[in-house]
C-alpha positions as a Markdown table, in Angstrom:
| # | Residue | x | y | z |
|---|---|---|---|---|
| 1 | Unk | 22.9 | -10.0 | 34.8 |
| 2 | Unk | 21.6 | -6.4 | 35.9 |
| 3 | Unk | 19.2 | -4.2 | 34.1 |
| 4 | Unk | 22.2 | -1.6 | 34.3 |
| 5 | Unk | 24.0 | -3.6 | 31.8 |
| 6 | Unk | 21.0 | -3.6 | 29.1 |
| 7 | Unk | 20.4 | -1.0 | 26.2 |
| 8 | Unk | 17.1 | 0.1 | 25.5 |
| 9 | Unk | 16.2 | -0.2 | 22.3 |
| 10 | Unk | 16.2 | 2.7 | 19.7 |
| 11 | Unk | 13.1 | 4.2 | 19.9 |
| 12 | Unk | 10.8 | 4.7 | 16.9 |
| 13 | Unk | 11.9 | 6.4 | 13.8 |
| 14 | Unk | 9.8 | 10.4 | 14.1 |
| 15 | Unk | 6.7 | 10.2 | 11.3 |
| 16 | Unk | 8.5 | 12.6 | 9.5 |
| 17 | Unk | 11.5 | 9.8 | 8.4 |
| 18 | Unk | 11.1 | 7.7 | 5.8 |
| 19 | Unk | 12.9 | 4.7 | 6.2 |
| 20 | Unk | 16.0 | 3.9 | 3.5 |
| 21 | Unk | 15.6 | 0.3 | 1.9 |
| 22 | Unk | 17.7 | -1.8 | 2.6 |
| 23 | Unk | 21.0 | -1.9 | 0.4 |
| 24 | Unk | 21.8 | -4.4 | -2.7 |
| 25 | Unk | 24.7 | -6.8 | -1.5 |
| 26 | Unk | 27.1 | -6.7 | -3.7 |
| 27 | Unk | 27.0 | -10.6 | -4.0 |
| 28 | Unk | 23.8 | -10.0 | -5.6 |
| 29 | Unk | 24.9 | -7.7 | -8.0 |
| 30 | Unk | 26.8 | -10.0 | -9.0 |
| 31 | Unk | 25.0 | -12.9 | -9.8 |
| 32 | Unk | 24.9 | -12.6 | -13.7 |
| 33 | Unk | 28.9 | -12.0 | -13.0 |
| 34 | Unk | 29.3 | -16.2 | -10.8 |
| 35 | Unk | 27.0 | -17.0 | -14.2 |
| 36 | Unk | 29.1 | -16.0 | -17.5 |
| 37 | Unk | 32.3 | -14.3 | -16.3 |
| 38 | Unk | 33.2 | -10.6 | -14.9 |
| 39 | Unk | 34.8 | -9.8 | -18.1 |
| 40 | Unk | 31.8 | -11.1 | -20.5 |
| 41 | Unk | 29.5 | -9.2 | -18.2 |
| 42 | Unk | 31.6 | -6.2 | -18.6 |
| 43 | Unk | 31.7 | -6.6 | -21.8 |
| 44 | Unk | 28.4 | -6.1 | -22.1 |
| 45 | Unk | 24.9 | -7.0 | -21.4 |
| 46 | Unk | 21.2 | -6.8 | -22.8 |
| 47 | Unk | 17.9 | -7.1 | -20.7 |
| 48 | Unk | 15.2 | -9.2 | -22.5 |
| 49 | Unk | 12.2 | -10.0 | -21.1 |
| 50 | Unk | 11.4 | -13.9 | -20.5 |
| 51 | Unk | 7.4 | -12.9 | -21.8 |
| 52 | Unk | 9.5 | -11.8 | -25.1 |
| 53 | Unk | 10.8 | -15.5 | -25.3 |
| 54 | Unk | 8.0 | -17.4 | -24.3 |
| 55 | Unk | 5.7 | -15.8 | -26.5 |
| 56 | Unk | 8.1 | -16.2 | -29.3 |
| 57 | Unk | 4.9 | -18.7 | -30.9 |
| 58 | Unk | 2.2 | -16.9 | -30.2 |
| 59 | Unk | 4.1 | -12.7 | -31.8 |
| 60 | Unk | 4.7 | -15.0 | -35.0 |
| 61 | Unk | 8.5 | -14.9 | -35.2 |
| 62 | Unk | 10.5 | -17.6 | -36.5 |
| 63 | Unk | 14.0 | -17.6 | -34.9 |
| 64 | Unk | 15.6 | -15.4 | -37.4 |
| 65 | Unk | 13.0 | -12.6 | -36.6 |
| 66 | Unk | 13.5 | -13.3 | -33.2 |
| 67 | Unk | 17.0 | -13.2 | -33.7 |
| 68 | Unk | 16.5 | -9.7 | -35.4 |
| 69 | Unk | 14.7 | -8.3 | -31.9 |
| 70 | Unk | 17.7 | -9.7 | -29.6 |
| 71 | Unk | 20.1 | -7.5 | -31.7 |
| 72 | Unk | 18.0 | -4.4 | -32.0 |
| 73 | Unk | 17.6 | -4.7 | -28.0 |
| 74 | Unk | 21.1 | -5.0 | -27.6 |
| 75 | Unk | 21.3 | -1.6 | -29.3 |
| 76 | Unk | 18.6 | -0.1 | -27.3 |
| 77 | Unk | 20.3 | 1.3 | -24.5 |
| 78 | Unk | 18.4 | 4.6 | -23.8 |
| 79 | Unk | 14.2 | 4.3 | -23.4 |
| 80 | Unk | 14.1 | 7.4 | -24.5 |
| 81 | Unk | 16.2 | 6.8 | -27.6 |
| 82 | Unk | 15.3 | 3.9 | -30.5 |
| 83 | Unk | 17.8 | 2.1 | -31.6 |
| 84 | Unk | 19.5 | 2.9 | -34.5 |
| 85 | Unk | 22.1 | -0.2 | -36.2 |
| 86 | Unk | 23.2 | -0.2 | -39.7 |
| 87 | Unk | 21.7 | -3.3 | -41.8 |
| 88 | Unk | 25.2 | -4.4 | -42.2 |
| 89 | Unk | 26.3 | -4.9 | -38.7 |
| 90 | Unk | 23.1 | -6.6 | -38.1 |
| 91 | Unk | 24.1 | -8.7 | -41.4 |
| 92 | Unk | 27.2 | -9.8 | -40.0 |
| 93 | Unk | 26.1 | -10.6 | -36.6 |
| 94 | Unk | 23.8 | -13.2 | -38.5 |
| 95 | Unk | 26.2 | -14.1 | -41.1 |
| 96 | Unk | 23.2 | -13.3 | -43.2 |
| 97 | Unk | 23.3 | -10.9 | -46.5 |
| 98 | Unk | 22.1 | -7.0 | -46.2 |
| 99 | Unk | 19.0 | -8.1 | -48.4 |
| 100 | Unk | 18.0 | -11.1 | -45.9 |
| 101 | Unk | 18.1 | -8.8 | -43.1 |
| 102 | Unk | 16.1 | -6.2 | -44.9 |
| 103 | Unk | 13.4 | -8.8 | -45.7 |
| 104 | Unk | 13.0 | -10.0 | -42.0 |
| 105 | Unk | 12.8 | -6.6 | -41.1 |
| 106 | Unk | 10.2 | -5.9 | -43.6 |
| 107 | Unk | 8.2 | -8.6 | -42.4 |
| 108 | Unk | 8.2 | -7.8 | -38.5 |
| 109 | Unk | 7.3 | -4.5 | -40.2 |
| 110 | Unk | 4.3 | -6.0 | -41.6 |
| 111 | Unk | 3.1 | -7.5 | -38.8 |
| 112 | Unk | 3.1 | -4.6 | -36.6 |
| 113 | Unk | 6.5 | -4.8 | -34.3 |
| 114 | Unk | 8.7 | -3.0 | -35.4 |
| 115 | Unk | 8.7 | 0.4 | -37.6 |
| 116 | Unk | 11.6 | 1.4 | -39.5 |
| 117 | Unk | 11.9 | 5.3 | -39.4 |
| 118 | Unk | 14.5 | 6.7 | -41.6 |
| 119 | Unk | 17.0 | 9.3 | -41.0 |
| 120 | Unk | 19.6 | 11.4 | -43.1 |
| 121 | Unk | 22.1 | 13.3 | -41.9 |
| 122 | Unk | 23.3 | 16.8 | -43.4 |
| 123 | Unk | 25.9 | 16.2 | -46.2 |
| 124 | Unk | 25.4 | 12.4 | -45.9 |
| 125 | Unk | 22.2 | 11.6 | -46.8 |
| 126 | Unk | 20.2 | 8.7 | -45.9 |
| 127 | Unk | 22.1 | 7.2 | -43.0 |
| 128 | Unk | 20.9 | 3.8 | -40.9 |
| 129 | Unk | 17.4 | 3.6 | -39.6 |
| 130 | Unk | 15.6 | 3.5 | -36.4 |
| 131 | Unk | 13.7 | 1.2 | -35.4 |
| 132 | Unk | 10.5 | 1.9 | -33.1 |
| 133 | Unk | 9.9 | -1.7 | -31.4 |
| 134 | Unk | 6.4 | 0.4 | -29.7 |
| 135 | Unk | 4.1 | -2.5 | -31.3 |
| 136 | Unk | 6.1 | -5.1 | -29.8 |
| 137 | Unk | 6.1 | -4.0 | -26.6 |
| 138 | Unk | 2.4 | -3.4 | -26.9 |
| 139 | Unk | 1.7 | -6.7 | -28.1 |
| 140 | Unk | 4.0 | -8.0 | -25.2 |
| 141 | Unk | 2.1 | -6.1 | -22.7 |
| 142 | Unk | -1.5 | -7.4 | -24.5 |
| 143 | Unk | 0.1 | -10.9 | -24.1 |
| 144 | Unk | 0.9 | -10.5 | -20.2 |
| 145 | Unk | -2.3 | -10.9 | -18.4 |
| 146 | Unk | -2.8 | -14.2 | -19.9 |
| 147 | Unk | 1.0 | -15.5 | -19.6 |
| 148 | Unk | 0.0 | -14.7 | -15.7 |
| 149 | Unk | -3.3 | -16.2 | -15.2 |
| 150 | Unk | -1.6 | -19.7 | -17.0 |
| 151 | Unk | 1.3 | -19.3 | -14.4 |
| 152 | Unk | -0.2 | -18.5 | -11.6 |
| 153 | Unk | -2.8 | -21.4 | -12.8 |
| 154 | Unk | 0.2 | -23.7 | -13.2 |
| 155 | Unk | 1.3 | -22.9 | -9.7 |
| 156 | Unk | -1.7 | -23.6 | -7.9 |
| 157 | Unk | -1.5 | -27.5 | -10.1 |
| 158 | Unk | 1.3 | -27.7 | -8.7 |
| 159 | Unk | 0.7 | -26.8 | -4.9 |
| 160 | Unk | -2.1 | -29.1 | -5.6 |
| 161 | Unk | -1.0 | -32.3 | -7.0 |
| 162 | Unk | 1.3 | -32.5 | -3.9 |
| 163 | Unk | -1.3 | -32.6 | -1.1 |
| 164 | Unk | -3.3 | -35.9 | 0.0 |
| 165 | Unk | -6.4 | -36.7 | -2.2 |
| 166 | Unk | -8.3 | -35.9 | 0.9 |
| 167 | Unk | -7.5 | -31.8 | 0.8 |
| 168 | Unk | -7.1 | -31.4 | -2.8 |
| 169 | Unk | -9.1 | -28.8 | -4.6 |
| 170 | Unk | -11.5 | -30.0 | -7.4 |
């Protein structure tokens, strides 16, 4: 073979080009599609946090509480905008009463995670409230560091235990 027959290669991008990352493959777009369906996925989705579910213990919530967050996240689709459902569609979500509902939400208000903030609406009056979820995210975010460290703790075990005796680390 010849050097004729050869390309160069391209020659380095100028300094003043910054380099486009790489796109997502669609496949991986996908992925929560291969999991529960195209049309459950387009029905609809919520982001929750794993820190939000392993720290279920340690924020307090029992699983109606809990419960209670997943819905209000489903609501939350703007950062910039709380979420806003009436106590009756959360109610029958749950298949729980108006009053139950109100309770729960009382007591997440007590313990600092969420913050009702009531509205009205001209020629309506009181309409449903927001909900500011700030002090669970804080709390979440005070939580972090040390849901790392026990990983990353976890993970070095683990490296660990599966080495000869001879190289493990005390």
């Amino acid at each position: 073979m010849s050097d004729e027959n050869t390309v160069p290669p391209p020659p380095p991008p100028a300094p003043n080009v910054i380099a486009m990352p790489p796109r997502v493959a669609k496949d991986d777009r996908n992925k929560s599609q291969r999991k529960f369906g195209k049309p459950v996925i387009d029905y609809g989705f919520a982001i929750v946090p794993s820190l939000l579910m392993q720290a279920q213990h340690r924020l307090g919530l029992n699983p109606v509480q809990f419960n209670i967050i997943l819905h209000l996240i489903d609501f939350w689709w703007d950062a910039e905008k709380r979420p806003f459902p009436k106590k009756e569609t959360l109610a029958e979500r749950m298949n729980m009463s108006e009053r139950q509902i109100q309770r729960h939400i009382a007591e997440l208000e007590n313990a600092g995670l969420v913050k009702r903030i009531g509205r009205t609406k001209r020629g309506h009056g009181k309409i449903s409230n927001e909900y500011d979820l700030t002090g669970l995210i804080d709390r979440l975010k005070a939580l972090e560091p040390e849901f790392t460290d026990v990983r990353e703790e976890n993970k070095k075990k683990r490296k660990n235990v599966g080495l000869p005796s001879h190289k493990r680390k005390a």
